[in-house]
Each structure stands twice: as C-alpha cells, then as structure tokens.
C-alpha positions as CSV (number, residue, x, y, z in Angstrom):
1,X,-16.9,0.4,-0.6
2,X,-13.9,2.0,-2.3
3,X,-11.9,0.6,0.7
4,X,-13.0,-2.9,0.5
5,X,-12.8,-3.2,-3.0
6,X,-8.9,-2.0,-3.0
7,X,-8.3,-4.6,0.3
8,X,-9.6,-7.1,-1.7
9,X,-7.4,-6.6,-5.0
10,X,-4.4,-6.1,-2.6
11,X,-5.1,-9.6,-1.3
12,X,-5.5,-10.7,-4.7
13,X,-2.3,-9.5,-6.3
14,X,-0.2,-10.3,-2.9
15,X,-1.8,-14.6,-3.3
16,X,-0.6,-14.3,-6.6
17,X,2.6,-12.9,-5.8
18,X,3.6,-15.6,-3.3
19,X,2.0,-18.4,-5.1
20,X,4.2,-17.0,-8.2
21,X,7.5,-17.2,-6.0
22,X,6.4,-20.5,-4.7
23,X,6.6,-21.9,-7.8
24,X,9.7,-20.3,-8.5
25,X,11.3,-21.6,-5.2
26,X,9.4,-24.9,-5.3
27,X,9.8,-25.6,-9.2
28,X,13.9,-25.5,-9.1
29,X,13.5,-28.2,-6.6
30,X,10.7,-30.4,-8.2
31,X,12.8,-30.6,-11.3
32,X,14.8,-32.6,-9.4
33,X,12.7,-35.5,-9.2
34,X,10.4,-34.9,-11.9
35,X,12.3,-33.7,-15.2
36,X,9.1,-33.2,-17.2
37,X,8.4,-30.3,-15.4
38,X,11.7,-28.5,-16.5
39,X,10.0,-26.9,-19.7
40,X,6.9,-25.5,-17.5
41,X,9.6,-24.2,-15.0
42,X,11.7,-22.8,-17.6
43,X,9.6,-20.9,-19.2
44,X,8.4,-18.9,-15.8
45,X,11.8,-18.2,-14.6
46,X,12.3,-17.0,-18.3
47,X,9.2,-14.6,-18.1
48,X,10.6,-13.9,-14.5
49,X,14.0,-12.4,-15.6
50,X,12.9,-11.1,-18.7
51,X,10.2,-9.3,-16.8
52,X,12.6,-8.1,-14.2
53,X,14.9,-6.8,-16.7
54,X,12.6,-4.6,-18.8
55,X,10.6,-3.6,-16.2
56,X,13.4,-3.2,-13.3
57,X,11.0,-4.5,-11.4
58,X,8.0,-6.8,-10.6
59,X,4.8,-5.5,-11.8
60,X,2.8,-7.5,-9.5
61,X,4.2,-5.5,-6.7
62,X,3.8,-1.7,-8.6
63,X,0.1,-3.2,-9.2
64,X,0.2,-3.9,-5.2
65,X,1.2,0.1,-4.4
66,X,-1.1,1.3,-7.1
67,X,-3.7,0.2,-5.7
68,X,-3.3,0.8,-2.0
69,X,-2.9,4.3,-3.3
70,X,-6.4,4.4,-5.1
71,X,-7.9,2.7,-2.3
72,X,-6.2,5.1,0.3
73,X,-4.6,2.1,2.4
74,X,-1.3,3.0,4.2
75,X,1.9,1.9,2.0
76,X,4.1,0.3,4.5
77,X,6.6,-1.2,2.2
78,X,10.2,-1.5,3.2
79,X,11.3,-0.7,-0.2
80,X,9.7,-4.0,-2.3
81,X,7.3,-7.0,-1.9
82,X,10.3,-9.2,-0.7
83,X,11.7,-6.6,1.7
84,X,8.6,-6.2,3.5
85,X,7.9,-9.7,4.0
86,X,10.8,-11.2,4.9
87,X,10.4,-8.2,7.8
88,X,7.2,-9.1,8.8
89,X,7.6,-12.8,8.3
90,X,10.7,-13.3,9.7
91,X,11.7,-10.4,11.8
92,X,15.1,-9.5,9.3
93,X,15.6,-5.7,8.2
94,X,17.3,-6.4,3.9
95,X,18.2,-3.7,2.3
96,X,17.4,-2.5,-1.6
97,X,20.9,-4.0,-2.6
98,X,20.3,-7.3,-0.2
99,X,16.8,-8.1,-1.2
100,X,17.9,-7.5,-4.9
101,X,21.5,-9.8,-4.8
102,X,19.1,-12.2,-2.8
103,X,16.3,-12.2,-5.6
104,X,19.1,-12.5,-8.9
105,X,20.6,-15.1,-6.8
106,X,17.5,-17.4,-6.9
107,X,16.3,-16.5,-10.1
108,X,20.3,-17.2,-11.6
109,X,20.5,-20.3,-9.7
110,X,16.1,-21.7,-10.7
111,X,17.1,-20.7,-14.3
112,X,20.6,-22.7,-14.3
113,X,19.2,-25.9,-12.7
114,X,16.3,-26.2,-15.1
115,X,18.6,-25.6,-18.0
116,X,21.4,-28.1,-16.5
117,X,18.6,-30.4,-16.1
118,X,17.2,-30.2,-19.7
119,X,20.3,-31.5,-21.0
C-alpha cells in the first residue's frame, strides 16, 4: 500500500512539474499574441527564479526524490528532473552544468520577453 501511495504522489508531483514548465515554455510564447497574459506569466517566471535562487534548486523535484525514498522506489535520476527526461525523452545524455546553462537560459530569456512586452 506504502508503494502505491508513493507511485501515486510521484505521478502527482512529476504532472505538476511538467505542466509547471509548460507554462513556462508555452507562456513566453503566448505573450506574444496575447499581452494580457504578460502579468500571469511574470509573476511565475518571478516565483521560478526566485525559487531557484533560494532554494538552488526546484522543490518539486527534492519532493519527487523524497518521496521515492519513503516509498522505496528506485531513484534513477540523472542528476535532476530535466536531466533525466530529456534522457528518457529524447535519447540526449546533459550534464549538471548543461541542464543548468540550459534551464537559466529559458528562465533569463521567458522573464525578459514578458518584461520587454509589458512596456
């Protein structure tokens, strides 16, 4: 029961962590054709990075391992939420230092479009 329980929180957490980056990814391009949205989409890339910065790292995915742990699933992670699946999506081996240059990249550039659109 223990088991199921944990399986079903890690499927949880890992919806919400890719809905979260789709609206990440998706929001700095639908402020391009809907400028209303820019406020909503500031504000998330703002918790984002603020979240990032305090915490070093995204609690959604320390939530993720903490609970494989209690649940006693294997923790296959290459390293971080992103690393492990763009692996198991799409095949590519990132490193720490790639996946993190690759995550500040589209955080820097969401956050500067929705500001640049604002004004």
């Amino acid at each position: 029961m223990k088991r199921l329980t944990s399986q079903a929180m890690i499927l949880a957490i890992m919806l919400v962590h890719f809905g979260w980056i789709i609206l990440l990814v998706g929001g700095t391009i639908y402020i391009y054709f809907n400028p209303a949205y820019v406020q909503w989409h500031l504000t998330l890339v703002t918790l984002t990075l603020l979240l990032n910065l305090f915490l070093g790292a995204c609690p959604l995915t320390s939530w993720e391992e903490r609970v494989r742990e209690w649940g006693d699933n294997q923790i296959d992670y290459k390293g971080s939420f992103a690393a492990t699946y763009v692996h198991r999506i799409f095949g590519v081996d990132l490193s720490e230092k790639q996946i993190m240059i690759l995550m500040t990249g589209i955080k820097v550039v969401s956050y500067l479009s929705a500001v640049f659109i604002s004004i």
